[in-house]
C-alpha positions as CSV (number, residue, x, y, z in Angstrom):
1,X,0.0,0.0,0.0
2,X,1.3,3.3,-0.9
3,X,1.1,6.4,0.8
4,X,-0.3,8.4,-2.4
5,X,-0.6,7.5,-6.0
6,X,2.0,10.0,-6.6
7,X,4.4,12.6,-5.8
8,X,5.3,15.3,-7.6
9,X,8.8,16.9,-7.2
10,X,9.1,20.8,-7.3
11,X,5.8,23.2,-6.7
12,X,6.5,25.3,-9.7
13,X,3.9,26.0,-12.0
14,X,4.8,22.8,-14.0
15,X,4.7,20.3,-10.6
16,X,1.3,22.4,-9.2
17,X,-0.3,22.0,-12.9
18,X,0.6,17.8,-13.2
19,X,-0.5,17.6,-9.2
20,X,-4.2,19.8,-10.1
21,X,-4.5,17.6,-13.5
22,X,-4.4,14.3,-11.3
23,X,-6.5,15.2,-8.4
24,X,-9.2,16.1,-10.9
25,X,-8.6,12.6,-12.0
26,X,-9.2,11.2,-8.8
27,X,-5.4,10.6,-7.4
28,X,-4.1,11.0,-4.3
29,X,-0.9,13.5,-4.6
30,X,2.0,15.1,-3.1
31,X,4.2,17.6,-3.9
32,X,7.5,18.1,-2.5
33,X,8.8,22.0,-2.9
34,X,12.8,21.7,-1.8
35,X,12.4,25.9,-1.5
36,X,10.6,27.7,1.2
37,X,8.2,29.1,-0.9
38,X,6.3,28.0,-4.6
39,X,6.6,29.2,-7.8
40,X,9.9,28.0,-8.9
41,X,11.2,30.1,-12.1
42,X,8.7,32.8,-11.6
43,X,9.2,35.2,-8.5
44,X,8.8,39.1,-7.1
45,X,10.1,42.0,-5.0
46,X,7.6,44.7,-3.2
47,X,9.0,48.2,-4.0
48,X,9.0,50.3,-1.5
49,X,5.7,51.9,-2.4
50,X,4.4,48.4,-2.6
51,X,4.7,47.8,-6.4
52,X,5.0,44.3,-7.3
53,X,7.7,43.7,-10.1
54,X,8.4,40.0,-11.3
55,X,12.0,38.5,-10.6
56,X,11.6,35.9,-13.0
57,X,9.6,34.4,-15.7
58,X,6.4,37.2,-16.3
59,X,5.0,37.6,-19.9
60,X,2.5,35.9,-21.8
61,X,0.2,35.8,-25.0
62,X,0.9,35.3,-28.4
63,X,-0.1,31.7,-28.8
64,X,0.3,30.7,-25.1
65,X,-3.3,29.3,-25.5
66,X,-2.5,27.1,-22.2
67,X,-1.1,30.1,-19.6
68,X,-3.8,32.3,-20.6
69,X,-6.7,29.8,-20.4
70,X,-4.6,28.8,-17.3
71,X,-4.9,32.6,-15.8
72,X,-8.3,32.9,-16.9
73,X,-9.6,29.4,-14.8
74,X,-7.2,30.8,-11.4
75,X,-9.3,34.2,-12.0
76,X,-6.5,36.3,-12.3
77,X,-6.2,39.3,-15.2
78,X,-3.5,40.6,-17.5
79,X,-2.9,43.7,-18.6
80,X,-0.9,45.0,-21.9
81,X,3.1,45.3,-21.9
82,X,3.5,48.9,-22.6
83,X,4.8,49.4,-26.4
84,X,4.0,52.9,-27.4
85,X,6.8,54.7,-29.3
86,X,10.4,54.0,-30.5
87,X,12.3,51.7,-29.5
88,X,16.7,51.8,-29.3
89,X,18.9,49.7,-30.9
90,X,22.5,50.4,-30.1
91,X,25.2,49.1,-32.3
92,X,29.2,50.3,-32.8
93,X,28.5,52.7,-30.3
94,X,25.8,54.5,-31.7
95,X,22.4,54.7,-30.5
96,X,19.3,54.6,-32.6
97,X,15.6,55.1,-32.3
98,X,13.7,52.9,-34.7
99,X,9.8,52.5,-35.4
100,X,7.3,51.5,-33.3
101,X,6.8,48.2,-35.4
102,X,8.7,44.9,-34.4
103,X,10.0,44.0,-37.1
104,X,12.4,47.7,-37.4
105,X,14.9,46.2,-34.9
106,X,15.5,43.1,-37.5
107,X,15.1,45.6,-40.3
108,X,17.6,48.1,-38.5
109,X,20.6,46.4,-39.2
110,X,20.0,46.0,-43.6
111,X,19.2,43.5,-45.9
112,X,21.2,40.7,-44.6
113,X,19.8,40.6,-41.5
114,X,16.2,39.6,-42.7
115,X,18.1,37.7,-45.5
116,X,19.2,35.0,-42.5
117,X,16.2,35.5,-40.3
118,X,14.3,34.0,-43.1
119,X,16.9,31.5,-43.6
120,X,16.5,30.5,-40.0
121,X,12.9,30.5,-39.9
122,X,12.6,28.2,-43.2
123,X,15.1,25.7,-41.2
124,X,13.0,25.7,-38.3
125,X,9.8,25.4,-39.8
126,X,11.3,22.0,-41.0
127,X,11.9,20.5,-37.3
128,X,10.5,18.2,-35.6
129,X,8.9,19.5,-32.3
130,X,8.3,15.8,-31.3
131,X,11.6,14.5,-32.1
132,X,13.6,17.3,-33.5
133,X,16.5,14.0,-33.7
134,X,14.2,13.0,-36.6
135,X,14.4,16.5,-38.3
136,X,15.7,15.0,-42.1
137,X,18.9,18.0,-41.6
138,X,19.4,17.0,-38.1
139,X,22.8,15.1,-38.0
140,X,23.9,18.2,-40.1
141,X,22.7,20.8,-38.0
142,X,23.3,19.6,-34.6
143,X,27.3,19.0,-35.8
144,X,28.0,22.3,-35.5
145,X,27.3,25.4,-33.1
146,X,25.2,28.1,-34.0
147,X,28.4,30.3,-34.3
148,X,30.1,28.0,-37.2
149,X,26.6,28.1,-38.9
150,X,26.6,32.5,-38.7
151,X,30.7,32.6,-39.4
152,X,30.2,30.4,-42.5
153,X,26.7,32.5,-43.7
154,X,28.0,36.2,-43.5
155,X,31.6,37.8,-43.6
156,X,29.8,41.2,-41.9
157,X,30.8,41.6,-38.8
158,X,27.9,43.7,-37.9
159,X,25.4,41.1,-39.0
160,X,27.5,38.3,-36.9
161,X,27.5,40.5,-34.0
162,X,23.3,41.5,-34.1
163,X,22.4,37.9,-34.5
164,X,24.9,36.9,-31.6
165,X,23.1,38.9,-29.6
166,X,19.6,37.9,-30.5
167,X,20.8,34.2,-29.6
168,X,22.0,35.4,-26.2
169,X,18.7,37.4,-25.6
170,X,16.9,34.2,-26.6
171,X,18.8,31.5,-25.0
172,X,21.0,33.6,-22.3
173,X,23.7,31.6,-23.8
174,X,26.7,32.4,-26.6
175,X,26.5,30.9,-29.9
176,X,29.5,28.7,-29.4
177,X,27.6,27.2,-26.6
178,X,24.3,25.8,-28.2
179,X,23.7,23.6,-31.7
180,X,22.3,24.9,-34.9
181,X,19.7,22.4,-34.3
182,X,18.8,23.5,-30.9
183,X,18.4,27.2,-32.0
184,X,16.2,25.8,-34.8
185,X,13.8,23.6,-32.8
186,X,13.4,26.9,-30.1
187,X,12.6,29.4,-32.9
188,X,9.7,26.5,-34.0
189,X,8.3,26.0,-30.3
190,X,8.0,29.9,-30.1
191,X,6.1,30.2,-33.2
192,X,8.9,31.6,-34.9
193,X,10.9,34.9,-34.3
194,X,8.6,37.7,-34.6
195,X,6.4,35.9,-32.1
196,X,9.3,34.9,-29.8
197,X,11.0,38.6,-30.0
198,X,7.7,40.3,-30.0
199,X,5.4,42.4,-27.6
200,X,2.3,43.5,-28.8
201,X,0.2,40.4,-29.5
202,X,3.9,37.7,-29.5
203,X,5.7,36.5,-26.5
204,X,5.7,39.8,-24.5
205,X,2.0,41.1,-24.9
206,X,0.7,40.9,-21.3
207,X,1.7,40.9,-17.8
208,X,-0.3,39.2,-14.8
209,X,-1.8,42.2,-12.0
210,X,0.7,41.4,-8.9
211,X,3.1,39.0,-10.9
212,X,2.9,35.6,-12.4
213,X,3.9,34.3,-9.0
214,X,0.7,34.3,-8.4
215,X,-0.4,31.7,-10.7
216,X,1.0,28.9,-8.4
217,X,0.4,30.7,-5.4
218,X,-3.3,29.8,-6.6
219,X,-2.7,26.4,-8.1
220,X,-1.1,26.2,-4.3
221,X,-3.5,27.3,-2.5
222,X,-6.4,25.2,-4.4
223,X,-4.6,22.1,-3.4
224,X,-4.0,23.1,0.0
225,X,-1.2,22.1,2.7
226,X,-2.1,18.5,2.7
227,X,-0.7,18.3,-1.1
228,X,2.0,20.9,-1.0
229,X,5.0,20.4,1.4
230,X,7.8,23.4,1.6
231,X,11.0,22.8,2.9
232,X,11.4,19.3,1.4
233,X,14.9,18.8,-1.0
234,X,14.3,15.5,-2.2
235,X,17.6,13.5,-2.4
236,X,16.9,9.8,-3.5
237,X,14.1,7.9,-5.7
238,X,14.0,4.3,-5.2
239,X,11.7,2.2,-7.4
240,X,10.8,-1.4,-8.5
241,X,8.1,-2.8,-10.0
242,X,5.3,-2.4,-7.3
243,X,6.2,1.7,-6.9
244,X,8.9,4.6,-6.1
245,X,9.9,5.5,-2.5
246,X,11.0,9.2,-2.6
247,X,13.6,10.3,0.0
248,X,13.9,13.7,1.0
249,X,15.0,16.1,4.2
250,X,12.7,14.9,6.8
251,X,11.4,11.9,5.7
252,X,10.3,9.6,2.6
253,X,7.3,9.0,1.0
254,X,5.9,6.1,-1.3
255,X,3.6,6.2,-4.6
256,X,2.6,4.4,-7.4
257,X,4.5,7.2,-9.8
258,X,6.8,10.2,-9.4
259,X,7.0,12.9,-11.4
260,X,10.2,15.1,-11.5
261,X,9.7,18.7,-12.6
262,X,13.3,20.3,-11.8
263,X,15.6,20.9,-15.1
264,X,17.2,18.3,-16.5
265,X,20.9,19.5,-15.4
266,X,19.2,19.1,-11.7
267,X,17.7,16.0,-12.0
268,X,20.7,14.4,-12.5
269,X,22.6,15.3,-9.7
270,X,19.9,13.2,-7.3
271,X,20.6,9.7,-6.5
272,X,17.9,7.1,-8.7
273,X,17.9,3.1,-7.8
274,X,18.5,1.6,-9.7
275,X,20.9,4.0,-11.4
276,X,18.9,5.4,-14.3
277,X,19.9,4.6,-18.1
278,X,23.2,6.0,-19.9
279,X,21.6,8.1,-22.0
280,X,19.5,9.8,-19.7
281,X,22.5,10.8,-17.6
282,X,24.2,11.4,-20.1
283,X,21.7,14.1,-21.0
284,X,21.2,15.1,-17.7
285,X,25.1,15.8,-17.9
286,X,24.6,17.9,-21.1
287,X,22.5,20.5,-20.9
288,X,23.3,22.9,-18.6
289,X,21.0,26.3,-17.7
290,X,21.4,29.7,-19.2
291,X,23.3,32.9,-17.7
292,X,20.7,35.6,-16.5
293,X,20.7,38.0,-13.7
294,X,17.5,40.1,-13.8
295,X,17.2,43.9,-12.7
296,X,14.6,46.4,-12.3
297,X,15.1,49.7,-11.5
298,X,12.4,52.3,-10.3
299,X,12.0,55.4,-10.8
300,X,9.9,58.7,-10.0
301,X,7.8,58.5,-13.1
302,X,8.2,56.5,-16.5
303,X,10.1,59.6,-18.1
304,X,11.5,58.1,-21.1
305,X,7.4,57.9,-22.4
306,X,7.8,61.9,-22.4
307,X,10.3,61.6,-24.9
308,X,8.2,59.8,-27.0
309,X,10.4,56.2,-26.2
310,X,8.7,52.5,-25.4
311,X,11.5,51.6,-22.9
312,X,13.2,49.2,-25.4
313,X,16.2,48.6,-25.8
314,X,18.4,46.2,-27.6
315,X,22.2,46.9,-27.0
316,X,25.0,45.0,-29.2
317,X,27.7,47.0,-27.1
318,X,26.5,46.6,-23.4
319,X,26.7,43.9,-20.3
320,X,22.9,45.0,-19.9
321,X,22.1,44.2,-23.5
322,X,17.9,44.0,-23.4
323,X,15.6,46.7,-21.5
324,X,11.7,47.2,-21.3
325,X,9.2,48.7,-19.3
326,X,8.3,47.5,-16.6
327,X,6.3,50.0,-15.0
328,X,2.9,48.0,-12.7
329,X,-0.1,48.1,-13.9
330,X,-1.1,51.5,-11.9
331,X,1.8,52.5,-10.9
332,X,2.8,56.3,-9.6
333,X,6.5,55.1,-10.5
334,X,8.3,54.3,-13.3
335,X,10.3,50.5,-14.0
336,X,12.7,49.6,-16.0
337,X,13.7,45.8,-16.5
338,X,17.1,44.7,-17.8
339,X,18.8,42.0,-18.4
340,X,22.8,40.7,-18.1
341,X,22.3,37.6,-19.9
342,X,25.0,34.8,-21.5
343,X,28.6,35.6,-21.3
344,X,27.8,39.3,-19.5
345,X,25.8,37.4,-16.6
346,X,28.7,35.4,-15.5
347,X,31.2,38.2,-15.1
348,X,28.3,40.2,-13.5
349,X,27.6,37.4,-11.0
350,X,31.4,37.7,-9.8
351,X,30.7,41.7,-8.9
352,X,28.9,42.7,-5.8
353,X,25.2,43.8,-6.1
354,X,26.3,47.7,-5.5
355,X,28.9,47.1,-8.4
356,X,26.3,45.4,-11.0
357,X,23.7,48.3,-9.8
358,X,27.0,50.9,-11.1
359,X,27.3,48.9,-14.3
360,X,23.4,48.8,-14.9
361,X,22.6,52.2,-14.1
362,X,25.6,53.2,-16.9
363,X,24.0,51.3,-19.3
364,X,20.1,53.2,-18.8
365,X,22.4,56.5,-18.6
366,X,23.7,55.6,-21.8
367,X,20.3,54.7,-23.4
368,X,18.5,57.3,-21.9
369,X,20.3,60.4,-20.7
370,X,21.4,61.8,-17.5
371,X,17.3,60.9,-16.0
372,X,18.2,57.3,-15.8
373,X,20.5,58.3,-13.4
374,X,18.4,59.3,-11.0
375,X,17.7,56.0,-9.1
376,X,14.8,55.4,-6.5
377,X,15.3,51.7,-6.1
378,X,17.7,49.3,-7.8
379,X,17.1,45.5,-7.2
380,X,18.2,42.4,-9.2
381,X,18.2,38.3,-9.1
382,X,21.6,36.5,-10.2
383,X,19.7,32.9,-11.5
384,X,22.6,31.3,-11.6
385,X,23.3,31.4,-8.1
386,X,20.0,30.1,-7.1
387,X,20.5,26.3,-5.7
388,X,17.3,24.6,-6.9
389,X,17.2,26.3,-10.6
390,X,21.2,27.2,-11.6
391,X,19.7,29.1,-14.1
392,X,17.2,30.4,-16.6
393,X,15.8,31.0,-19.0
394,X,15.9,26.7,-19.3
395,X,18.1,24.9,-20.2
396,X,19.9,24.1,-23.7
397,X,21.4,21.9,-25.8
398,X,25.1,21.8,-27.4
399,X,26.7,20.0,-30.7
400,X,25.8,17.0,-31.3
401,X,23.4,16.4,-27.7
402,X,20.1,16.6,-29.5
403,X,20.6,13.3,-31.7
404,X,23.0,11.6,-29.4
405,X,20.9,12.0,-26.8
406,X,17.6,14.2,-27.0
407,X,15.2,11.0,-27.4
408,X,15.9,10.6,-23.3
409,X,14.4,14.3,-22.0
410,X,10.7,13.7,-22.0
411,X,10.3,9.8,-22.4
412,X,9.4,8.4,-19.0
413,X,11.6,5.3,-17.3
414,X,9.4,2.8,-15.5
415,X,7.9,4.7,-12.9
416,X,10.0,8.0,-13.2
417,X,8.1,10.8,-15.3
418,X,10.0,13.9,-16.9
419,X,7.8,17.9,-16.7
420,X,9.3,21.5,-16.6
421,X,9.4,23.8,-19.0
422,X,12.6,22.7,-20.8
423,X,10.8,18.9,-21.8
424,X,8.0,20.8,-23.5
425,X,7.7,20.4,-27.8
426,X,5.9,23.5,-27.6
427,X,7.2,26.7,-26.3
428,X,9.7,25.1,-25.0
429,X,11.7,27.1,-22.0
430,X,8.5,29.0,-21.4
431,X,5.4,29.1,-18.3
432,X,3.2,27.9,-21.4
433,X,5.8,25.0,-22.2
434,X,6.0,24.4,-18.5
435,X,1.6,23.9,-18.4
436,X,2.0,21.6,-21.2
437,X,4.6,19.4,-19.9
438,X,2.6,19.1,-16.8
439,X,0.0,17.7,-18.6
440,X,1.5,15.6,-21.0
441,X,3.3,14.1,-17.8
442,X,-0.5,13.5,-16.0
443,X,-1.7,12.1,-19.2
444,X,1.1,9.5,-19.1
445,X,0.4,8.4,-15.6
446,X,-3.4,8.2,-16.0
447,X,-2.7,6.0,-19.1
């Protein structure tokens, strides 16, 4: 006799979503949270005037069909990224305002640029989301990095350089560091790269009132303190053919399934008996998270609207290399949210938070004149430092890792089941991917 028909591993919005999907079904659940608090990947900070700005994960719409339905069933509301006026791109030192439409910061850099953005996206549209392995191109494209592709397409530097970047803001890693392949299936699971680098009605249309947080805050909440236990790092899974007995801080528990939602690079460090399958630890050893530390920045009042600016920015010269606004739904303040990401994140992560606050604040300066300067509150979240994430955006995939060893991220083994947002085939890496995961994972169980 087990002690529940499952437990879940990790109360983000992937483990709270497979734990809500089988309660409806009728199972007995438990989910162990290793942190003191849910919500995983997507957290907050109160301002001092008790503004509520995301730490983590935070925009939806486009064609996240499952978040927003998600959102709408929890009874919380969105509201609309603001994306009124130009927006900067800032390249060799110079910095330009472009158009109001998306597209101008592709356009912004010539001809060539769109020329491989359309190369890219006729690639991608050629993956596999299932089994991107399968992809007919695929030993081709996942021999090489995403850097040897762009060196042997363009000799402009420039070029080289804007679509670097665009990786990095994508993937928060550096070309070297991911396969052709990889970048290929991602572009594909966004809905391709106007959607994925997008505000208005893509991948950064809406914002939830008082944080995504909240979403598993409610997921929590609906299936109460019986279900969801804080506090609990989970160490060793044991299984056999009658069931898995999960070991953790404080105890162990047994079930009929588990279901593990932490990123793969995670999930491999915990001991499994018997030891689980080559492959799968050999994935688990291969795909480590991306480089992001996250600031916002607040300020007296949105000033950059008054000179007719969105807030966005897309640097090619700077350690803080994307910016939005970021200002709540309401507020009396101005926010702006920034990004060290990649290669910038990991020399950021070595300075002290007064130091990256020096660096960031030079960087809005920059952007936006002596104003940005003028700093009420400055606060920021090094990802990489986290112990139970390592990371974010998700994680990714290197030369040669998707067809040696991609066909173990998703596919249960016996009584072990893979969720989180980097297992998804559709928007992979994001809250949406995470949703579906869940429920792919619940579906597997219940089958």
């Amino acid at each position: 006799m087990h002690d529940v028909d499952v437990v879940v591993m990790g109360a983000g919005v992937s483990g709270l979503v497979a734990a809500r999907e089988l309660v409806k079904a009728g199972k007995s659940v438990r989910v162990l949270e290793a942190r003191g608090r849910v919500a995983g990947r997507t957290d907050h900070h109160v301002f001092a005037n008790g503004d509520v700005i995301e730490m983590g994960g935070q925009w939806v719409g486009g064609t996240q069909t499952e978040v927003l339905a998600l959102i709408d069933e929890l009874g919380l509301e969105t509201y609309k990224q603001y994306d009124h006026g130009d927006k900067l791109v800032v390249q060799g030192g110079t910095v330009h305002r472009v158009g109001d439409q998306t597209s101008d910061l592709l356009q912004a850099g010539g001809n060539d640029m769109a020329a491989i953005k359309s190369e890219l996206e006729a690639m991608a549209a050629t993956v596999s989301l299932s089994s991107p392995w399968l992809t007919e191109q695929a030993a081709e494209w996942d021999s090489m990095t995403m850097e040897a592709w762009l060196v042997n397409r363009t000799n402009d530097d420039g070029v080289r350089q804007y679509w670097r970047n665009m990786i990095v803001a994508m993937l928060c890693a550096e070309t070297p560091e991911v396969s052709l392949l990889h970048v290929l299936f991602y572009i594909k699971s966004g809905d391709m790269l106007d959607m994925l680098f997008g505000v208005t009605d893509a991948a950064q249309d809406s914002r939830v009132v008082g944080g995504t947080h909240r979403i598993s805050e409610r997921l929590a909440d609906e299936l109460g303190t019986d279900v969801v236990q804080l506090n609990c790092p989970v160490h060793t899974i044991t299984q056999d053919a009658d069931g898995v007995r999960v070991a953790y801080d404080g105890g162990e528990i047994t079930a009929g399934h588990v279901v593990v939602t932490l990123p793969p690079t995670l999930a491999g460090r915990l001991r499994y008996s018997p030891a689980l399958p080559a492959q799968r630890d050999g994935l688990t050893q291969q795909m480590p998270m991306g480089s992001v530390i996250k600031i916002q920045v607040a300020y007296e009042r949105p000033f950059w609207r008054e000179a007719g600016l969105s807030g966005q920015v897309f640097s090619m010269d700077d350690p803080v290399g994307a910016v939005l606004d970021n200002t709540p739904k309401g507020s009396d303040q101005g926010v702006l949210v920034g990004f060290f990401d990649g290669a910038h994140a990991r020399v950021a992560s070595r300075l002290s938070r007064d130091e990256r606050q020096a660096v960031a604040v030079d960087c809005l300066v920059r952007y936006f004149g002596p104003e940005a300067g003028n700093v009420l509150e400055y606060v920021d979240k090094d990802w990489t430092e986290e112990e139970y994430t390592r990371g974010c955006y998700g994680g990714r995939l290197g030369a040669g890792v998707w067809t040696q060893y991609g066909a173990a991220l998703a596919g249960p083994i016996g009584r072990i089941h893979w969720a989180g947002a980097e297992t998804a085939d559709v928007w992979n890496g994001y809250i949406d991917g995470a949703i579906r995961s869940a429920k792919r994972a619940a579906r597997e169980i219940l089958a």
